[in-house]
Structure formats: C-alpha cells, structure tokens
C-alpha positions in Angstrom: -41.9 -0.5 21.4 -45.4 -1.4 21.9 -47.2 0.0 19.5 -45.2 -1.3 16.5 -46.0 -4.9 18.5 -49.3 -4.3 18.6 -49.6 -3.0 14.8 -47.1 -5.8 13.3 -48.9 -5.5 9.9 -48.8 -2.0 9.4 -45.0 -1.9 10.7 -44.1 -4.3 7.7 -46.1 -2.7 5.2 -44.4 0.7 5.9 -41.0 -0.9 5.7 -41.3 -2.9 3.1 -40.5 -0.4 0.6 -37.6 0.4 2.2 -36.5 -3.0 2.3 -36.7 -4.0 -0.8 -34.9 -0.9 -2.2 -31.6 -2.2 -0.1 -32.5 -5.7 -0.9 -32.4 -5.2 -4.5 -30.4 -2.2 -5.0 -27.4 -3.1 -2.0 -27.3 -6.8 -1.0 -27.5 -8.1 -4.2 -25.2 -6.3 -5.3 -22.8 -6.5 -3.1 -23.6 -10.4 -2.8 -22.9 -10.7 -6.3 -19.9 -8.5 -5.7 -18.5 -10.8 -2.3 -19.0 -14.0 -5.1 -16.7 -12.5 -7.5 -13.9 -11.8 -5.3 -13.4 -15.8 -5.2 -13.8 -15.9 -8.6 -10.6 -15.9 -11.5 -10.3 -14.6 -15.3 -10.9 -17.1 -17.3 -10.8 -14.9 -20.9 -10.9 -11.5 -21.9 -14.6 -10.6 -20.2 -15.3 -14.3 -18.7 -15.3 -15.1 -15.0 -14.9 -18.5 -13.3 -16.4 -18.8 -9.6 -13.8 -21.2 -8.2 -13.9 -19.7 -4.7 -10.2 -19.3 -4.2 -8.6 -17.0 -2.3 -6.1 -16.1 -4.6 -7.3 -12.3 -5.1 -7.3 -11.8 -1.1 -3.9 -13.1 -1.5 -2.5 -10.8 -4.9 -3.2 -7.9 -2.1 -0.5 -8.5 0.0 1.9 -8.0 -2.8 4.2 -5.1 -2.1 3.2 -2.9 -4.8 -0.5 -3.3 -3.8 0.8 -2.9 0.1 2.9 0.3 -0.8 -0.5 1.6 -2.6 -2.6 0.4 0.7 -0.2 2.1 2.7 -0.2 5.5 1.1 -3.9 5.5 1.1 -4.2 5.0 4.9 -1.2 8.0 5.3 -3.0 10.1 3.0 -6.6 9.6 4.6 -5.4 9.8 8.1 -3.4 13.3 7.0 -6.7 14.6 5.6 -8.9 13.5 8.5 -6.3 15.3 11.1 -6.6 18.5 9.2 -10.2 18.3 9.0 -10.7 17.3 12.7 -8.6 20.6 13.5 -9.9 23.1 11.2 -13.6 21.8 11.9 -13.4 22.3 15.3 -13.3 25.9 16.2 -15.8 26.3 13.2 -18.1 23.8 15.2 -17.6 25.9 18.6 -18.2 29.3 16.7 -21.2 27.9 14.8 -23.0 27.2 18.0 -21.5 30.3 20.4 -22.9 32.6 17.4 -26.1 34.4 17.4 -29.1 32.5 17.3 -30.3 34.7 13.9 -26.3 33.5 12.5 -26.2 29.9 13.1 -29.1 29.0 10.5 -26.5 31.1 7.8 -23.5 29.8 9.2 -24.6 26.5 9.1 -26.2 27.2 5.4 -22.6 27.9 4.7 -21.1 25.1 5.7 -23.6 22.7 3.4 -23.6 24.9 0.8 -21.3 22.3 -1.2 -22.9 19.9 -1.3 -25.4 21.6 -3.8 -22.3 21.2 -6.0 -21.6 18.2 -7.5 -18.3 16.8 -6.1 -17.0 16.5 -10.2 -17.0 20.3 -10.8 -15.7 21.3 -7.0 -12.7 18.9 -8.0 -12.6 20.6 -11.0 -12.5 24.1 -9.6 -9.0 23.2 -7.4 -7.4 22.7 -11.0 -8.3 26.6 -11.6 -6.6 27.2 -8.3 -4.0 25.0 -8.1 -2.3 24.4 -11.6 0.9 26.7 -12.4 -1.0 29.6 -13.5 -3.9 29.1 -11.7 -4.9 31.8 -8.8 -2.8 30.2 -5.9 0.6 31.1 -8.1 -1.1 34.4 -9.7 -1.4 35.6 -5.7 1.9 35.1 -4.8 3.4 35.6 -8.2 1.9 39.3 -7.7 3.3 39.4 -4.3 6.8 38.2 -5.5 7.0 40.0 -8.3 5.9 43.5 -6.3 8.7 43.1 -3.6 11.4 41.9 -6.1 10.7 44.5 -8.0 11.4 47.3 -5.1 14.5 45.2 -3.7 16.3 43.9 -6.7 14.8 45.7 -9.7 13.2 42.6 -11.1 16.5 40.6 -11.7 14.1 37.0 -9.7 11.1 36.7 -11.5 8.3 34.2 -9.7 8.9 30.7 -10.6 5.5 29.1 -10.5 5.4 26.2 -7.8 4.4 22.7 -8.7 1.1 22.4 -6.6 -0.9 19.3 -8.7 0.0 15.9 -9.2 1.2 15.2 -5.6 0.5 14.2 -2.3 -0.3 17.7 -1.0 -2.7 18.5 -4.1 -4.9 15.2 -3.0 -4.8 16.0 1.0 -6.0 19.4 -0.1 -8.6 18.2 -2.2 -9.6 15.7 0.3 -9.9 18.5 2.9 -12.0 20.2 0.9 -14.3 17.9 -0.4 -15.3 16.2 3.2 -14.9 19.4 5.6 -18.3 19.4 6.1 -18.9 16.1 7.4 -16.5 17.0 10.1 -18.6 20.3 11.2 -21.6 18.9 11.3 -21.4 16.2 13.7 -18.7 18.3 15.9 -21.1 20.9 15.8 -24.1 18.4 16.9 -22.2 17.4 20.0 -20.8 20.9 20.5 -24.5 22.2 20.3 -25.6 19.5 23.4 -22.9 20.2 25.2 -23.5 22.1 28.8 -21.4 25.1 28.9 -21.8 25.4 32.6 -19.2 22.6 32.7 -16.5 24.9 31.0 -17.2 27.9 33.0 -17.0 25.9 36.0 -13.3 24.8 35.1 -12.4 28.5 33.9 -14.1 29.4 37.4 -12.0 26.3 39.3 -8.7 28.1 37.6 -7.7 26.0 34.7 -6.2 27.5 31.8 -8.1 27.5 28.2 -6.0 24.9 27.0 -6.0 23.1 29.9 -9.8 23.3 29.8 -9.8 22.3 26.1 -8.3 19.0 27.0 -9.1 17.4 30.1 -13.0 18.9 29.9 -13.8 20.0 25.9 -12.2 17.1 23.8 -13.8 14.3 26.3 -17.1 15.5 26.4 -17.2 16.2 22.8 -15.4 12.7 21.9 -18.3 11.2 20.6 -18.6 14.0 17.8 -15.5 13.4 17.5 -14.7 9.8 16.6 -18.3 9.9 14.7 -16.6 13.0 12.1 -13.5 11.0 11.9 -15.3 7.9 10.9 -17.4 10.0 8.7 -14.1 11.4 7.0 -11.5 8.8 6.8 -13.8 6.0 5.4 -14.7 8.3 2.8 -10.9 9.1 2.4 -10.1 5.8 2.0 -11.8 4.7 -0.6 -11.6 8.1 -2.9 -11.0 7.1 -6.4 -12.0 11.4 -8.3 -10.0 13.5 -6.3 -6.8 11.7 -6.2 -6.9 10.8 -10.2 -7.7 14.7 -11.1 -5.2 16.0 -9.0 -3.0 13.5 -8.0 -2.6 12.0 -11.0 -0.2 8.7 -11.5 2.0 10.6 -8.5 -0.6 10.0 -5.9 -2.1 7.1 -6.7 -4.6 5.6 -3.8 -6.5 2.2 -3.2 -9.5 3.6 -5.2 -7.7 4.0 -8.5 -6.4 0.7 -8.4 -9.9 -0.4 -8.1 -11.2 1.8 -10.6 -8.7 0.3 -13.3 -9.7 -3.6 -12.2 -13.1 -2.8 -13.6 -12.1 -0.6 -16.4 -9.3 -0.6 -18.1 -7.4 -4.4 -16.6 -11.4 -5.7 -16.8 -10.3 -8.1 -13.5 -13.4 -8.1 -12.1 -12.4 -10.9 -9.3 -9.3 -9.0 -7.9 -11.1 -5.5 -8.3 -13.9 -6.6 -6.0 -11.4 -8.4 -3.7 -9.9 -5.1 -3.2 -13.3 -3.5 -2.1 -14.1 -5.9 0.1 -10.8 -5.2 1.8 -12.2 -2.0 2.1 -15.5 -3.0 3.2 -13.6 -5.2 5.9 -11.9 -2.4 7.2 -15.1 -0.2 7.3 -16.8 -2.8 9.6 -13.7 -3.1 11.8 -14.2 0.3 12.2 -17.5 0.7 12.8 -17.2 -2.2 15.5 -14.7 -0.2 17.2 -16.3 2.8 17.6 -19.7 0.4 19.3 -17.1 -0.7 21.3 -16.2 2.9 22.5 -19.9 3.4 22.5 -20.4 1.1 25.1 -17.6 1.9 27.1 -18.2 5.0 27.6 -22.1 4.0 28.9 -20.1 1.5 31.0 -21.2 -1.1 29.6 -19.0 -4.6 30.2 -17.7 -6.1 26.6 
C-alpha cells in the first residue's frame, strides 16, 4: 500500500487507461441505459424521459412473471447440473498427474476458442430428429427390434429441440467450464491431509464428502454458481436456437424490446431487473464472504 501512496502520479497514469475504457465503453452506457428505463414511447423510434416507473411496473404482469419464473427454474436446473458434473472433473483434474493437469485443464478451455454461435449451432447437428443423438439409438433400436420382433417397431425419432430440456442442455454445455475452473482452483488449495485424516478418524467417503469436502471447498463453490447462473439468467442465443418460442427466457423478451417491438424503455427496464438481481447476488455472496472470515455484518 505504500508504494502506490508514495508514487500517486504514476498510479493514476497507469490506470487511467483503464478507466476511461469502462468510463466510456460501460458507465455511459449503462447510464444512458438506467435513463431510458424511466423513459415511455412516444412514436415509432421516439423516446420521452418522463422518469416514470411504469416499465418497472409492466414487469410484474403475469405473462412477464410466468417468463421471469421459467428463467430462474431453468438457470437454477442448469447450474445444479453443472455444479454436479463439474465437481469430480475438478477433484480428478487436480489428483491427476502433474504432466496431465496442464492437458486436462487445456481440455476443459478448449471451448472457449469456439465461438459460442457455432457451439450452439453444433447441438442442432446432435439434437434435431435426425441428428446423431436419434441416429445412436435409432441404430440401437432398430438392431434389437430387428432380432426380437423382426422389424415390425421401427425407431420413432424423439422430439429433443424446442423445449425445456434442449436449453438446460445447451446451457450445460455452454457454461461447464466456468464451473471447473473455480472448483478446481479451490480444490487445487485445498490440504488433502484434512481428508485423509477423516478417512483415518473412520468416516465414510460420503460422509467425508459432506461434512469435510463440500465446506472447505464452498467458496469455489458459491463463486462457480455465481459464475453460472448469472450467465444463465440472462441467456438470450441458446434458448432462441434451441428452445425456440417453447422455451422462451427473460433474454428473448429483451432481445425483442430492442428489435423487433423497438420499446427501448421497457427493454432496458427488464435488464436492469437483471442487473438488480446480479448485485443482490453478488452482495450475498460478500456477505458469506465475511462470514465465513468471522467478520460481524
């Protein structure tokens, strides 16, 4: 701390670049954003700041609730199946071989040097009715059907896109891997002398998982989860390519306030709901935060 007191000039003139990238590029923005939330239609492209509260209001509306609601069900689904499968893959990442964990881990960023429009894409190849997913057990159907009953029940494809399932999947997919990584950052600090000792003490695996794994990795924990279901939450390309107008979440409706319904006021009303939300969150888990350093609030 007191070096950067005693070099105040050079501290500012390193961050001001930074600075005025989020200055110009995020709080005006988003300033200009918060102004038109209060602001109504007034024509077909015209916008009237008249600070009322009227588009906070349009959201408790039960088709924009019903919408609000799926979103949190679907986001909290995805983030539960991503908290589960990322967790062994976090625990064998860092019990691998020190020459594997550089490839493992390589594996588990590799998609994100994909962009996130042609991974979507790619589940369509899988998932539509004659994509891979019915072609596998199509041929498995079809092989057993033929020995048992000559044929006589062909496969029927199954519908897997344009539903709730096809957008959890997606979801899953997409934002695996900011599960893993923060798991496996806690996983990686974690001192294994504290499991052996309850192995050694005679607890049970499971029992070990719970009442020593799970709270000494918590903070990986709630830190993936927040890194997953805010993300979630405010997906707008996964749920229209695969969910189509079955699956509709809290995104899309935004999407189309600033598209196609041009209502600029209501559709940044609805992202500050988000944005709302976020923060709540994010004061929750400094709450945790500080809890757990037992620290009064």
């Amino acid at each position: 701390m007191e070096s950067w007191r005693d070099n105040r000039f050079l501290f500012w003139l390193w961050s001001l670049p930074g600075t005025a990238w989020i200055t110009l590029f995020f709080v005006i923005p988003l300033s200009l954003l918060w102004v038109y939330s209060f602001g109504e239609k007034s024509g077909i492209t015209d916008i009237v700041i008249s600070w009322v509260l009227s588009n906070y209001t349009r959201v408790f509306e039960p088709v924009y609730l019903t919408i609000m609601w799926k979103s949190l069900w679907i986001s909290f689904v995805s983030t539960v199946i991503c908290l589960i499968l990322a967790y062994p893959i976090a625990f064998a990442i860092c019990f691998a071989p020190d020459r594997w964990k550089p490839v493992l881990l390589l594996i588990t960023i590799l998609p994100f040097w994909i962009n996130l429009l042609i991974r979507t894409y790619a589940l369509l190849a899988v998932f539509r009715t004659n994509g891979f997913v019915n072609q596998a057990i199509g041929g498995v159907w079809n092989g057993f059907d033929g020995l048992i009953t000559g044929g006589a029940n062909p496969y029927q494809p199954l519908e897997l896109l344009y539903n709730n399932g096809a957008v959890i999947a997606g979801l899953v997919y997409v934002y695996l891997p900011f599960m893993v990584l923060p798991l496996y950052a806690t996983v990686e600090r974690l001192d294994k002398s504290f499991l052996e000792a309850s192995l050694d003490l005679g607890a049970s695996q499971v029992r070990t998982l719970f009442s020593v794994t799970i709270p000494l990795t918590m903070p990986g924990i709630i830190s993936g989860v927040i890194l997953v279901f805010i993300p979630c939450l405010g997906a707008f390309l996964t749920p229209a390519l695969l969910g189509g107008a079955n699956a509709i979440m809290i995104g899309n409706v935004i999407e189309d306030q600033f598209k196609s319904a041009n209502d600029w006021p209501f559709g940044a009303a609805l992202s500050f709901i988000l944005i709302y939300a976020t923060f709540g969150i994010l004061a929750l888990r400094w709450l945790l935060t500080l809890r757990s350093k037992g620290v009064g609030v």
